[in-house]
C-alpha positions in Angstrom: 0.0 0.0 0.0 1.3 3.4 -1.0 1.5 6.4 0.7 -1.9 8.4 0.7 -2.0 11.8 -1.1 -2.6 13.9 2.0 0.6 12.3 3.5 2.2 13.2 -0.2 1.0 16.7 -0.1 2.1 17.2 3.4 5.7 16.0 2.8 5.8 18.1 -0.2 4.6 21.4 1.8 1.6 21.9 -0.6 -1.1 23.7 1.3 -3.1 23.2 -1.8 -3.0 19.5 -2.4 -3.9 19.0 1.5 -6.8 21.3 1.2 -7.4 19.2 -1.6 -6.8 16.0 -0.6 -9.1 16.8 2.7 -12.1 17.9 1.0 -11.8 14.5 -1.2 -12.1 12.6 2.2 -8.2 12.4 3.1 -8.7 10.8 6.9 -7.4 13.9 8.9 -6.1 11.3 11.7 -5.0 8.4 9.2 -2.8 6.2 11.3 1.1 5.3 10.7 2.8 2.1 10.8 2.1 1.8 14.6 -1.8 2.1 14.8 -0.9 5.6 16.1 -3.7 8.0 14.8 -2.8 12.0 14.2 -0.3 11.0 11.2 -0.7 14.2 9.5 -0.4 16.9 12.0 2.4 15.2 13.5 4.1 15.4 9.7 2.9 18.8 9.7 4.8 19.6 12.5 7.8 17.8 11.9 8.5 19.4 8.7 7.4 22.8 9.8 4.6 23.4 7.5 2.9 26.2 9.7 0.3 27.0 7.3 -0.7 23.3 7.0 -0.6 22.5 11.3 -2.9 25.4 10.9 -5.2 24.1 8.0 -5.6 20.7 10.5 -6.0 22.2 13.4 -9.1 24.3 12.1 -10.6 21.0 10.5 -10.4 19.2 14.0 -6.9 17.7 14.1 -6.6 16.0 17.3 -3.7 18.2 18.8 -3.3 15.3 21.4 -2.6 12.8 18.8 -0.3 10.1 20.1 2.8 7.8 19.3 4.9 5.4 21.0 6.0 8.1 23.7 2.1 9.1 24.4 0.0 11.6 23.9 0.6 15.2 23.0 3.1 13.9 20.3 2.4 17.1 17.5 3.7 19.3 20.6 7.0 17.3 21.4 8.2 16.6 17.9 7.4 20.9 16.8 9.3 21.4 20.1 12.3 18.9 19.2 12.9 20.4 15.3 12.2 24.0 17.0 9.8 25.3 15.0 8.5 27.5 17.6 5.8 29.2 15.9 4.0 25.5 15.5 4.9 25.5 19.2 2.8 28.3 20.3 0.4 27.8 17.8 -0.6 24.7 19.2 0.1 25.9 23.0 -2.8 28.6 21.9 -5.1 26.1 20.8 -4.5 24.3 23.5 -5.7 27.1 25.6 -8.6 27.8 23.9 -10.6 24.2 24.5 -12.7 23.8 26.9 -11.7 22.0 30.2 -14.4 18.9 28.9 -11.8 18.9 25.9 -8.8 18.5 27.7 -9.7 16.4 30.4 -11.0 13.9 27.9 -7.8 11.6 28.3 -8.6 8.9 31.2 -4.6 8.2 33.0 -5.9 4.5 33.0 -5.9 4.8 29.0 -2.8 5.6 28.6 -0.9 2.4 27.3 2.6 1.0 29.3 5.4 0.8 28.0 5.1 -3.3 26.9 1.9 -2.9 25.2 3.4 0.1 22.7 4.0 -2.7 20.3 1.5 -4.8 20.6 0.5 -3.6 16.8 2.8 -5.4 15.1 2.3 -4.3 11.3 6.1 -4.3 10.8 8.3 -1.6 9.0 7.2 -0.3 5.3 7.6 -2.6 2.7 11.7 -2.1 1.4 12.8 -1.2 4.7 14.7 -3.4 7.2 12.7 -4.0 10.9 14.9 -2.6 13.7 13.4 -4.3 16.2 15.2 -6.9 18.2 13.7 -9.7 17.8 15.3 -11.9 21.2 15.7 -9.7 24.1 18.6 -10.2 26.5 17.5 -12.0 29.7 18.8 -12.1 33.2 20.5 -15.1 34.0 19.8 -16.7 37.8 21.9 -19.3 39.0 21.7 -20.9 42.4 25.2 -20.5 44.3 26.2 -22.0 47.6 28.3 -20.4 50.3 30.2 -21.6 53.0 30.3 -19.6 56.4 33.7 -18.4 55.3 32.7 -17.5 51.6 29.4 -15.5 53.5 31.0 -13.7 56.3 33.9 -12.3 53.3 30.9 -11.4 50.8 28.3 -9.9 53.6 29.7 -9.2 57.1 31.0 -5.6 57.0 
């Protein structure tokens, strides 16, 4: 499967093609490789497309949108590549929902750490999984100790 045109029109900076591609019936919160919804205001954001975060944001982008590292992902990646006008941008939208809005997120929802993969759809076709797939374990083995061999290891 290809990448969708409003993913395409994003990457390219065209405010155009997403106006375009959204009034078609583009999914404003398509989902990426993950299952993680918000795909194309986080994109937005990354590249610094202000006039497109903008464009989403007014068609009910979820600024929230999540990733592997949790919610308010659009906010952290804008912050990361320092595209500070995104940054405020979404700061002041953020401040101009209502508290229903932004207490919408329940804590319990929120996914642990070991369930972030529990979507396994695997990397895009032509690229190489980076994923381990064997973890490193502990090893436990069962040692005994004499009185000598205790008192040197544990008597101060």
């Amino acid at each position: 499967m290809g990448m969708s045109l409003l993913r395409k029109a994003i990457e390219q900076g065209s405010l155009e093609a997403v106006v375009s591609a959204l009034d078609s019936g583009a999914d404003i919160e398509e989902t990426d490789q993950h299952g993680h919804s918000g795909l194309p205001l986080r994109l937005a954001c990354f590249f610094g497309h202000v006039a497109i975060v903008t464009e989403l944001i007014e068609r009910g982008a979820n600024i929230f949108a999540p990733n592997a590292e949790g919610p308010e992902a659009p906010l952290r990646i804008a912050a990361r590549r320092n595209h500070q006008e995104i940054v405020d941008l979404l700061l002041r939208s953020v401040s101009d929902l209502s508290l229903d809005t932004l207490s919408s997120e329940d804590p319990a929802e929120r996914r642990k750490k070991g369930d972030r993969r529990k979507v396994n759809v695997g990397p895009p076709k032509g690229m190489k999984d980076r994923r381990v797939a064997e973890r490193r374990s502990t090893r436990v083995q069962e040692v005994s100790l004499s009185d000598v061999e205790w008192e040197a290891f544990f008597v101060a």
